[in-house]
Structure formats: C-alpha cells, structure tokens
Backbone bond lengths (Angstrom), bond angles and torsions (degrees), N, CA, C in turn:
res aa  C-N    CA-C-N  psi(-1)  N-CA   C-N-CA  omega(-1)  CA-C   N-CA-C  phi
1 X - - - 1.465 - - 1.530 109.43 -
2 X 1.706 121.71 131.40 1.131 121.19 -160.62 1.559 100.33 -89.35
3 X 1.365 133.73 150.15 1.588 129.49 175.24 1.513 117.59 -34.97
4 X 1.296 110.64 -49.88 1.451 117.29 174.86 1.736 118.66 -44.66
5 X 1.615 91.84 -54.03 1.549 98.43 177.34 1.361 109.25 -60.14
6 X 1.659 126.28 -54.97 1.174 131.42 178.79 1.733 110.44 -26.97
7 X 1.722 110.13 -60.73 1.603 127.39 -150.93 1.755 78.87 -77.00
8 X 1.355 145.93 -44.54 1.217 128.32 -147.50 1.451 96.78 -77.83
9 X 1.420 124.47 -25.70 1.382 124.26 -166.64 1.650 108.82 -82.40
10 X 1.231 88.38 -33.14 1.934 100.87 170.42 1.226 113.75 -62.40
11 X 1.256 124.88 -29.57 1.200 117.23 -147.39 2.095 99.76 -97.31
12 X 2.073 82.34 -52.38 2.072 78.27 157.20 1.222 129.65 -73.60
13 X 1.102 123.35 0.72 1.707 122.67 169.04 1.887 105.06 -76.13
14 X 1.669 102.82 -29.70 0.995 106.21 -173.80 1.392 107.84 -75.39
15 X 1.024 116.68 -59.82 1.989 133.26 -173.90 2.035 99.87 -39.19
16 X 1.627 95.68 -47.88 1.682 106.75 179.73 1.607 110.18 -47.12
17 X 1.442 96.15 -56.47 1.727 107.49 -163.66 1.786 102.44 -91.01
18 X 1.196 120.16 -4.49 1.478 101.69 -172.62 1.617 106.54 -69.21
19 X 1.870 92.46 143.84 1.638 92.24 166.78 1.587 89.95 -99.36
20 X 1.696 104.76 126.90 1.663 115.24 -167.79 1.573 100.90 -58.54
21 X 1.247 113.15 130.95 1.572 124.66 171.65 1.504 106.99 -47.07
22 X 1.190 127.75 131.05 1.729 111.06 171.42 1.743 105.00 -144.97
23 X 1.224 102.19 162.90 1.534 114.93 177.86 1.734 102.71 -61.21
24 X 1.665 119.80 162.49 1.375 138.48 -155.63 1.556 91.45 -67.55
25 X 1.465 129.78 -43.82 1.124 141.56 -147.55 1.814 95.26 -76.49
26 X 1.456 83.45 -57.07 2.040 94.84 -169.43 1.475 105.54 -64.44
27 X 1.447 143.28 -9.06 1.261 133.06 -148.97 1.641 69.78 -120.16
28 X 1.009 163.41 -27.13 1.685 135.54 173.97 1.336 105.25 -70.81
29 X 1.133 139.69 21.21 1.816 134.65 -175.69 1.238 104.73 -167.68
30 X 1.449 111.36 127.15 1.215 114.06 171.06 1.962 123.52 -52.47
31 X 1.176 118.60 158.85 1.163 121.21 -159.09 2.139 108.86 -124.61
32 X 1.452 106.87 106.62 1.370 94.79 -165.26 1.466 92.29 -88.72
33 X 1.386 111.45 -177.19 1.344 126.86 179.25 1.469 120.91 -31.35
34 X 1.436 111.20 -62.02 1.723 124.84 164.60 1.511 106.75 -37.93
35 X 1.194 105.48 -76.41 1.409 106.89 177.82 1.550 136.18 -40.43
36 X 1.455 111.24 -46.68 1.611 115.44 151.76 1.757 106.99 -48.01
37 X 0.927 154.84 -22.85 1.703 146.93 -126.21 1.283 71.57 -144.89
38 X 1.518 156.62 -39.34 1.291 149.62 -179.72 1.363 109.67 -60.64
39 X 1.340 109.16 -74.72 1.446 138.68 155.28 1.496 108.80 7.28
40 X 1.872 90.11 -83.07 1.477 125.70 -162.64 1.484 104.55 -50.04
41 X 1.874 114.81 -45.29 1.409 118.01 -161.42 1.898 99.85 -78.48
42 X 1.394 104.24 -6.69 1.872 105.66 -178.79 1.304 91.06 -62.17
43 X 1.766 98.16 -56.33 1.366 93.87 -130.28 1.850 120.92 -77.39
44 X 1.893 87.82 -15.46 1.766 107.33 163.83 1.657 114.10 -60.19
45 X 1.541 106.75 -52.45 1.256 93.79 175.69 1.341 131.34 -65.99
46 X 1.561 128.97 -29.36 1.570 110.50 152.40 1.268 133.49 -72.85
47 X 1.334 106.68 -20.50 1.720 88.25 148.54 1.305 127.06 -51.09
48 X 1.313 114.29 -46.04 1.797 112.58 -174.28 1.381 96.20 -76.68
49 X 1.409 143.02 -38.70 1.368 113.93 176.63 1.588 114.99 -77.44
50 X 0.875 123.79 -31.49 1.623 121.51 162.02 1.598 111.31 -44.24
51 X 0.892 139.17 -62.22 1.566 140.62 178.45 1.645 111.25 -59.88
52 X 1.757 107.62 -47.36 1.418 95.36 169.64 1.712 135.44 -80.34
53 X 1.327 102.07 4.96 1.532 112.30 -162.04 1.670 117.06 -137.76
54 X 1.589 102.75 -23.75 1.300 137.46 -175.39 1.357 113.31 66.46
55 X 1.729 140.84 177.44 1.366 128.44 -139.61 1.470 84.10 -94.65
56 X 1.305 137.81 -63.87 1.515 127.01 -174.67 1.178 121.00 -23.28
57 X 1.469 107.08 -59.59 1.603 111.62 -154.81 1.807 97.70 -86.60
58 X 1.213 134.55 -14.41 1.513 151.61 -162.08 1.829 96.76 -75.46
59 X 1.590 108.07 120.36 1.676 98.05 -169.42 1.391 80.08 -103.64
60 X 1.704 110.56 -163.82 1.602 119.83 170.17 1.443 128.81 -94.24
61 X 2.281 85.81 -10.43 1.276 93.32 -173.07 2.246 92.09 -91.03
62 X 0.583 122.44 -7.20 1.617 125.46 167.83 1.659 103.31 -65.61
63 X 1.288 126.52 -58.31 1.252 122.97 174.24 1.236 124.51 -62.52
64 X 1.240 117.23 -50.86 1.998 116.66 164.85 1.396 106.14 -41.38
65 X 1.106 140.83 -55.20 1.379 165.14 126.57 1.527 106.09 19.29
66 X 1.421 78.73 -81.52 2.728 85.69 176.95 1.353 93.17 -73.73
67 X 1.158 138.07 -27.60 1.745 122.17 173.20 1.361 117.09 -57.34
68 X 1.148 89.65 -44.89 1.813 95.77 -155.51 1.511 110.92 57.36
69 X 1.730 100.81 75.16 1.286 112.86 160.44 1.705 95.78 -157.08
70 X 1.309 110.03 -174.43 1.150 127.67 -177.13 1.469 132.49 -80.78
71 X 1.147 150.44 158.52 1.514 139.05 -167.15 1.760 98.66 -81.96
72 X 1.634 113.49 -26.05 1.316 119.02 -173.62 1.551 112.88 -51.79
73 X 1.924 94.62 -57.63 1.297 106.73 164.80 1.509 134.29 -59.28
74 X 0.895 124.26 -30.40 1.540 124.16 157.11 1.217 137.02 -52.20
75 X 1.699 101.58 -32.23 1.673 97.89 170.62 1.294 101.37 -107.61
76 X 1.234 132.80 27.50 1.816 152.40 148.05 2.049 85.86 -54.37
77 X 1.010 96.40 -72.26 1.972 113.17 -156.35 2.300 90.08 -74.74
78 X 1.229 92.49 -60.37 1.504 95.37 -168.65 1.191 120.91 -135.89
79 X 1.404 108.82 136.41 1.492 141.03 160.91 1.699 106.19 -12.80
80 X 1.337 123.07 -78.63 1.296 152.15 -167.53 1.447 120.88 -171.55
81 X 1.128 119.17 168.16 1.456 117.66 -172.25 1.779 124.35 -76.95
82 X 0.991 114.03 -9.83 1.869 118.10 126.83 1.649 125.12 -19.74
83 X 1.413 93.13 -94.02 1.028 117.49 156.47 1.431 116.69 -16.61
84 X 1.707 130.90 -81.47 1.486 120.44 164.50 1.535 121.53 -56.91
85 X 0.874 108.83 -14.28 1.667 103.82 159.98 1.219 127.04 -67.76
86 X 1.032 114.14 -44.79 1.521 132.95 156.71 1.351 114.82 -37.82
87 X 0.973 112.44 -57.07 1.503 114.84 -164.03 1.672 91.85 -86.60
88 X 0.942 130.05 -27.64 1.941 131.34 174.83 1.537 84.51 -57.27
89 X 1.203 116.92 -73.58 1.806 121.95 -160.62 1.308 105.19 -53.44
90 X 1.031 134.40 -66.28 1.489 133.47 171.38 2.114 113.95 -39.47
91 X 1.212 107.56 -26.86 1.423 113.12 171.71 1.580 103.84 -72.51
92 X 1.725 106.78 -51.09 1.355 111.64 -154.91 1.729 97.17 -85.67
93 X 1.146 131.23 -22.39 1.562 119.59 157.71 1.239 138.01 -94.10
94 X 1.708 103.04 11.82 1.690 109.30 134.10 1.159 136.69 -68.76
95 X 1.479 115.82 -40.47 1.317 116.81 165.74 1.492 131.71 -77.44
96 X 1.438 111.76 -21.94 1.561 110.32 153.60 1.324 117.34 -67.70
97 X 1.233 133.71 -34.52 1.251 128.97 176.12 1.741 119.09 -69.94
98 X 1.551 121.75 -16.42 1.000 133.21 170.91 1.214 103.95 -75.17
99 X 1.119 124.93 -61.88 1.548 145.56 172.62 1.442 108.00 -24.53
100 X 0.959 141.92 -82.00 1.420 148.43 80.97 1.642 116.11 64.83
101 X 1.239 103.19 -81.09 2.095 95.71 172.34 1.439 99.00 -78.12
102 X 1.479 139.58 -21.37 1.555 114.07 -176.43 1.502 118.14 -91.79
103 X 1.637 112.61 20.32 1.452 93.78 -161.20 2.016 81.95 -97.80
104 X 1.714 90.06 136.01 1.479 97.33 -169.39 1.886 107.68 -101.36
105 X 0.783 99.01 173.99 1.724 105.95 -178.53 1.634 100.84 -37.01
106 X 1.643 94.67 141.00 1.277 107.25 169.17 1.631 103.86 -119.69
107 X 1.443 99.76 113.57 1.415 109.69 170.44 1.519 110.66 -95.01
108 X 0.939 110.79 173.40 1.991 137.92 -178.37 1.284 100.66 -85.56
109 X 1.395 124.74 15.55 1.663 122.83 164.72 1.596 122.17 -107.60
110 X 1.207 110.77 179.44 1.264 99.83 135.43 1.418 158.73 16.36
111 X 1.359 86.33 -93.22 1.612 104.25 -178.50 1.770 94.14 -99.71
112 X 1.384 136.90 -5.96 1.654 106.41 136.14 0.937 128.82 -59.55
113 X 1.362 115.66 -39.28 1.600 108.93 -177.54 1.446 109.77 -68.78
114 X 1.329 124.36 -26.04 1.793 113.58 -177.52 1.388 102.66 -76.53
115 X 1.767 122.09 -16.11 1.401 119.91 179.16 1.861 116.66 -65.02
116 X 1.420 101.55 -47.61 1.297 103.90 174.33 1.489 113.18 -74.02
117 X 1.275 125.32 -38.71 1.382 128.43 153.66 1.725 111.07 -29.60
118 X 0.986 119.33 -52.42 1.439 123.33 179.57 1.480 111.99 -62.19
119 X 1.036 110.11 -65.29 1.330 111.42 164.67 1.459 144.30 -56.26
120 X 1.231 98.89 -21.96 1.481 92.93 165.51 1.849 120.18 -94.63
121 X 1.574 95.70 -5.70 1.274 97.38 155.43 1.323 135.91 -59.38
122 X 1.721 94.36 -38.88 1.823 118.04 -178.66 1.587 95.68 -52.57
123 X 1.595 110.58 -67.19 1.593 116.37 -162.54 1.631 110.74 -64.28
124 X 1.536 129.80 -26.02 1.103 110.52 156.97 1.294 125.10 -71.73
125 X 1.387 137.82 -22.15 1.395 120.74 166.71 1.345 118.16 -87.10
126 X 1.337 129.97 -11.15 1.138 106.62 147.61 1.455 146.34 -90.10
127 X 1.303 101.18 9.49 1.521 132.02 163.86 1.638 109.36 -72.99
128 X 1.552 93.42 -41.76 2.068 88.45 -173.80 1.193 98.48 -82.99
129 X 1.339 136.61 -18.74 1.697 126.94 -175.09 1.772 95.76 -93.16
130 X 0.894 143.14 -55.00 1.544 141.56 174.58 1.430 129.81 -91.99
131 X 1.489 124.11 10.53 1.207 121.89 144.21 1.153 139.25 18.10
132 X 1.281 98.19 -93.21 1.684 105.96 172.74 1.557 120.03 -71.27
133 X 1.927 120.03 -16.62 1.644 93.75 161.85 1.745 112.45 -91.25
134 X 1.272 105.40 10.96 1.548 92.69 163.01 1.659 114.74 -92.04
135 X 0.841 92.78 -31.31 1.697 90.00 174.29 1.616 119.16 -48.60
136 X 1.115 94.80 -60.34 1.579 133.88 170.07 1.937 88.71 -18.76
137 X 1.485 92.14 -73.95 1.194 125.09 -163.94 1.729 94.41 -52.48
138 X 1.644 137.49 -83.04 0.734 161.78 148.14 1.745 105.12 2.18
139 X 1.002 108.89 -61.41 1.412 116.38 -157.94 1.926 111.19 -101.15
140 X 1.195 95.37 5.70 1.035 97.45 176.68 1.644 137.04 77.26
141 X 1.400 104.35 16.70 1.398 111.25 -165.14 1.620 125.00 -84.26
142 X 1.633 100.17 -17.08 1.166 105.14 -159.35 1.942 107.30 -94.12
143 X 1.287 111.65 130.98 1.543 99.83 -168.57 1.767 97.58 -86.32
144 X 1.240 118.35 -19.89 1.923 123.81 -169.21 1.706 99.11 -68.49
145 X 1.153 109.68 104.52 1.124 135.69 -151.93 2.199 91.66 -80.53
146 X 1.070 136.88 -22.94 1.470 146.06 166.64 1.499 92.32 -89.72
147 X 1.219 150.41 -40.72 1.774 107.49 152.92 1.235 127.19 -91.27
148 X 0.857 100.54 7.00 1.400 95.75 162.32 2.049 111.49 -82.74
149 X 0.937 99.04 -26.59 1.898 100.92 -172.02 1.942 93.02 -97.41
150 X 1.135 119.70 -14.62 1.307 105.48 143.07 1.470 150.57 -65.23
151 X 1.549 102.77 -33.84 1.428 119.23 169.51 1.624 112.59 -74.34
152 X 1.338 98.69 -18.81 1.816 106.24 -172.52 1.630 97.95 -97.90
153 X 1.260 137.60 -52.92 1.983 124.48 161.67 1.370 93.80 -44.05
154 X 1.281 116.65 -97.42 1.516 100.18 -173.61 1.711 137.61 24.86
155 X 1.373 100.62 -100.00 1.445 132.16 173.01 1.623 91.81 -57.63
156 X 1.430 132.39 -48.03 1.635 120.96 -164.51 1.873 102.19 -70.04
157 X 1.159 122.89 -34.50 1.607 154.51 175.37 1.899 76.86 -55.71
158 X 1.072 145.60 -50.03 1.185 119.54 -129.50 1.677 103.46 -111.87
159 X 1.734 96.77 -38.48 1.176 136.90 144.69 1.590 123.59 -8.36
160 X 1.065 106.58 -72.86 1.721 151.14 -134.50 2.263 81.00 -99.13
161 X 1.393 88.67 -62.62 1.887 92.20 -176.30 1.490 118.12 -60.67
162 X 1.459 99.04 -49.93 1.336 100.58 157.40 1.757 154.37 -40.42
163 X 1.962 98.53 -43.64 1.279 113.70 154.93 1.659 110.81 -65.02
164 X 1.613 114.22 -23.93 1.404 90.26 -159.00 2.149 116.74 -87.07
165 X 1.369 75.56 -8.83 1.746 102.04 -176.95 1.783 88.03 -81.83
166 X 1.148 134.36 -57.75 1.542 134.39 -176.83 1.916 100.35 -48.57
167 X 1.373 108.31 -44.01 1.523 95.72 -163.25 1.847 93.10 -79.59
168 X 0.938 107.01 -40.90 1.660 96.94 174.34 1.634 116.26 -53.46
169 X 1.138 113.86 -5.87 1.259 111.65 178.27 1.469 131.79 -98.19
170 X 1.371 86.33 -14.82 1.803 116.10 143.79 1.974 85.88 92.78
171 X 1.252 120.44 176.58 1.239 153.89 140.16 1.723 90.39 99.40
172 X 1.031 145.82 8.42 1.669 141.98 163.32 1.200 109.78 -96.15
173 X 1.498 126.65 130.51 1.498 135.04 153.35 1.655 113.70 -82.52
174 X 0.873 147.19 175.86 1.815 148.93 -92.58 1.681 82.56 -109.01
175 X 1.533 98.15 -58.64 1.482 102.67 -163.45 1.545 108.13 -74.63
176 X 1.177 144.65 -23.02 1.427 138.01 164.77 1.768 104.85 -67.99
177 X 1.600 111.99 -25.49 1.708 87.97 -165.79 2.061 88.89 -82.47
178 X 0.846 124.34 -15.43 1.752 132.25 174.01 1.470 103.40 -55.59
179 X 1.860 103.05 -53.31 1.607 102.88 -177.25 1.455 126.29 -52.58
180 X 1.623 97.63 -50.40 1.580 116.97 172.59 1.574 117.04 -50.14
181 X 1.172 109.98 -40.74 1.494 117.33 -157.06 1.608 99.84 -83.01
182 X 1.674 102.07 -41.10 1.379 92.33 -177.55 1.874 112.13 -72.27
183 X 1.364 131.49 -31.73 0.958 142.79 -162.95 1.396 107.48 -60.83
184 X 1.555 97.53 -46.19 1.726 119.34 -151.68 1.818 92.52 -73.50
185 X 1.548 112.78 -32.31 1.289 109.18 -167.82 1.591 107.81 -79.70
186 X 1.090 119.13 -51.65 1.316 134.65 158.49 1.447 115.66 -18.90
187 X 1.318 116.24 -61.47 1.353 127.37 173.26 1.160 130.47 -77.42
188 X 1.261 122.00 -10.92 1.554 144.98 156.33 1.552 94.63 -53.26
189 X 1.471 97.05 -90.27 1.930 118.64 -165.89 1.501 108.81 -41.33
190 X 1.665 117.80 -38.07 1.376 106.45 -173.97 1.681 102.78 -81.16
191 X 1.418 110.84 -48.74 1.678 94.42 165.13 1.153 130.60 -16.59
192 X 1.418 101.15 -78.72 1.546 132.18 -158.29 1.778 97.31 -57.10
193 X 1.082 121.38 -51.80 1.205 145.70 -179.79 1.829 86.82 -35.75
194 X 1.353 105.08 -87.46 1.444 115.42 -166.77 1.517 103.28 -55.08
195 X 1.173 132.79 -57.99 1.515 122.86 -179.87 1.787 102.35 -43.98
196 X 1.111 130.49 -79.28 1.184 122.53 -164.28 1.634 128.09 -71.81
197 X 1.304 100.54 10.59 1.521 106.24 174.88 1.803 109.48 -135.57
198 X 1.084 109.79 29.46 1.656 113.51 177.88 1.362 99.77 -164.29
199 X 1.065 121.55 113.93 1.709 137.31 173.36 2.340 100.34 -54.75
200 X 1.536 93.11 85.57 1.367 93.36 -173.20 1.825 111.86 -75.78
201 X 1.509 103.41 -16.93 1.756 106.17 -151.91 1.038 120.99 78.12
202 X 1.670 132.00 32.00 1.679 115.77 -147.56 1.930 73.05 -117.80
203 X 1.618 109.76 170.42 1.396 110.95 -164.12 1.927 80.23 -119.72
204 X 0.787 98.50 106.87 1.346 110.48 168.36 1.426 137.98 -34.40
205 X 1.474 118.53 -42.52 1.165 112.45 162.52 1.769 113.94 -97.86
206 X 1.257 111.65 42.84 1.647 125.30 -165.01 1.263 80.13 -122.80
207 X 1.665 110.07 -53.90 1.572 105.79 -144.08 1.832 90.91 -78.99
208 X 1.032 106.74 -29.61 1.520 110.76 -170.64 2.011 113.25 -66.63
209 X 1.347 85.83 -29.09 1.819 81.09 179.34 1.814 108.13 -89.16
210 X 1.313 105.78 -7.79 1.433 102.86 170.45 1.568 131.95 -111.00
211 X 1.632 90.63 14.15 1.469 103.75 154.40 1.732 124.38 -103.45
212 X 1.345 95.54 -16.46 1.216 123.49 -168.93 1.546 101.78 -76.89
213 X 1.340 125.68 -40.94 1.314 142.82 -176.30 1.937 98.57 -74.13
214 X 0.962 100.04 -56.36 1.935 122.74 -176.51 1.322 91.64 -53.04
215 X 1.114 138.38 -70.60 1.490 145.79 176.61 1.703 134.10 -58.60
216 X 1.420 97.83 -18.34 1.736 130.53 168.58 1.518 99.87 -66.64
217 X 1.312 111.12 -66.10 1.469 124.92 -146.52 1.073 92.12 -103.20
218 X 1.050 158.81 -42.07 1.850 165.60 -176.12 1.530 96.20 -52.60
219 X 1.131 117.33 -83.94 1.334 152.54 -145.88 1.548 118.69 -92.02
220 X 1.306 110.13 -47.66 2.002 108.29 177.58 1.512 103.74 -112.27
221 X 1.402 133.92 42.91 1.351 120.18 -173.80 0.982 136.26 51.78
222 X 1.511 133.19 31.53 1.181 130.49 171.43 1.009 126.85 -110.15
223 X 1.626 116.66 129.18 1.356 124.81 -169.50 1.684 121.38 -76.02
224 X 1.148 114.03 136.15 1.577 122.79 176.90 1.578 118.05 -40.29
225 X 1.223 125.85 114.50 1.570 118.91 -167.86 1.282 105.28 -63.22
C-alpha cells in the first residue's frame, strides 16, 4: 500500500469515527443532522473571515455575516470567536496528527521519494483547508493558551516522525537530525504559507514533485540519480 493510499484510508476512518469538534456551547447537547450543517456553515465562515481579515481584527458580527445566520445562532454553537477557533484547531490537529502516523519509511529510492511526495501533499491540503489557524498558531496571535499547545503537539507529532524516518536513513548524529528537522519544518510552513495565501501561478503538482525531490535528497539521504 502506497503512503497516499495509506493517508486516504486514515483520513476516512477518521471522518467515520470523528466525534465532530464543536464550540463549548454545542458540546453540552447533542447535535442532530441540522445542527452539524449549522455548526459546519459557522465554522467555514470564520475560517473565511479569519484568512480575509485575520483572527484579531475578525469580529463575530463578520462571521454571522459569511453565514448568513443570526448572532442568536452563533452563540447556539459558540461562546465567542475563541471558542470557534478552538474547535478549527482541534479539527486542524487531527489531521496533522493523522498525517503524522501514516508517513511510512523514506527510503533512497523511488518509492521514498513518492513517500515524501505523499506527504507533502497531505501538509499542503491541510494547510489550504486550515491556513489561517496555523498562522494563528505560527505567528503568535492566539492568547488561549490549549490552542495554542495544540498547534505545538501537532507540528512536534509531525516533527518527531519525521526525525525518525531521517535517522533510519542512516548517516546523521543527534544534532544534525535536530538541524534537519527543524529546517525541513520551517521550510514547509513558510512555503506552504506563501503558496496558499498569494496567487503564485505555480502548477501544483510541478511544484509538488520539486519539493518533493528538494526534500528527498536534502533531508533523507538520497543521492541525485
């Protein structure tokens, strides 16, 4: 089974079994169908005002707003706009953490390179769907001190798999696989960052096999064919 296949199966095992992340308000009452689709349309629209406005400047009355629902209904699902952040971060460090247990051995072939290829597919789409709570995360904006230590397991979860595929790849001692790991992440987030928040023109699965290659040979020992 190729990584890709692996992460797609993770990901619907995940969607099957998730208990849906929800605001303080919505998690004391069960939630029927309507109510998830209520929920769901909150929690899209602060994402889109978070990305267009960023989390500071982003009110609740801006999000009722991209819903097209009422302020009544909003604090139905959530507290305040904290609160839906919360429940974004808790979405967005499920899927890094999924991300995360499927990334499988990276060998000096081939099919390492389609492994990291796979994976950096994973982290750009979940970069283009959660964006703005990594930034959040990243940039320091958020004062709620439990997403914030979510965005930080997360990334350490992702971290942590990453060094351990580098030391299997043999030829780094302790402090180079630290260098790599920190570098490699770094250069991910600021990428990813700029691809999905600035209309670059870049062709996506172009740009993806030539990071994939950059990150092959950089990073897990693999030599240039």
């Amino acid at each position: 089974m190729t990584g890709s296949q692996r992460r797609s199966r993770g990901k619907k095992a995940a969607e099957q079994a998730e208990p849906v992340a929800t605001g303080t308000p919505a998690s004391q009452r069960e939630l029927r169908a309507q109510g998830r689709r209520t929920m769901g349309k909150l929690l899209d629209a602060g994402m889109k005002v978070f990305a267009e406005r960023g989390y500071h400047a982003a009110r609740v009355d801006d999000i009722v707003r991209a819903a097209r629902t009422s302020h009544g209904t909003f604090y139905l699902y959530f507290t305040n706009k904290e609160d839906l952040l919360r429940a974004l971060a808790v979405r967005c460090a499920d899927e890094l953490d999924a991300l995360a247990e499927h990334i499988g051995p990276i060998t000096a072939d081939d099919a390492g390179l389609a492994e990291v290829r796979a994976f950096l597919a994973g982290f750009l789409d979940v970069y283009e769907r959660y964006g703005p709570v990594i930034r959040a995360w990243m940039e320091g904006q958020v004062s709620d001190r439990e997403v914030n230590r979510l965005g930080l397991r997360a990334f350490m979860r992702i971290g942590n798999r990453l060094r351990e595929r580098m030391r299997e790849a043999g030829g780094a001692d302790r402090a180079e696989l630290d260098a790599r790991v920190g570098v490699l992440m770094a250069m991910l987030e600021r990428f990813n960052y700029f691809y999905s928040s600035r209309d670059l023109g870049l062709d996506r699965e172009a740009t993806l096999d030539t990071l994939a290659r950059i990150a092959h040979r950089g990073f897990f020992e693999a030599a240039a064919a």
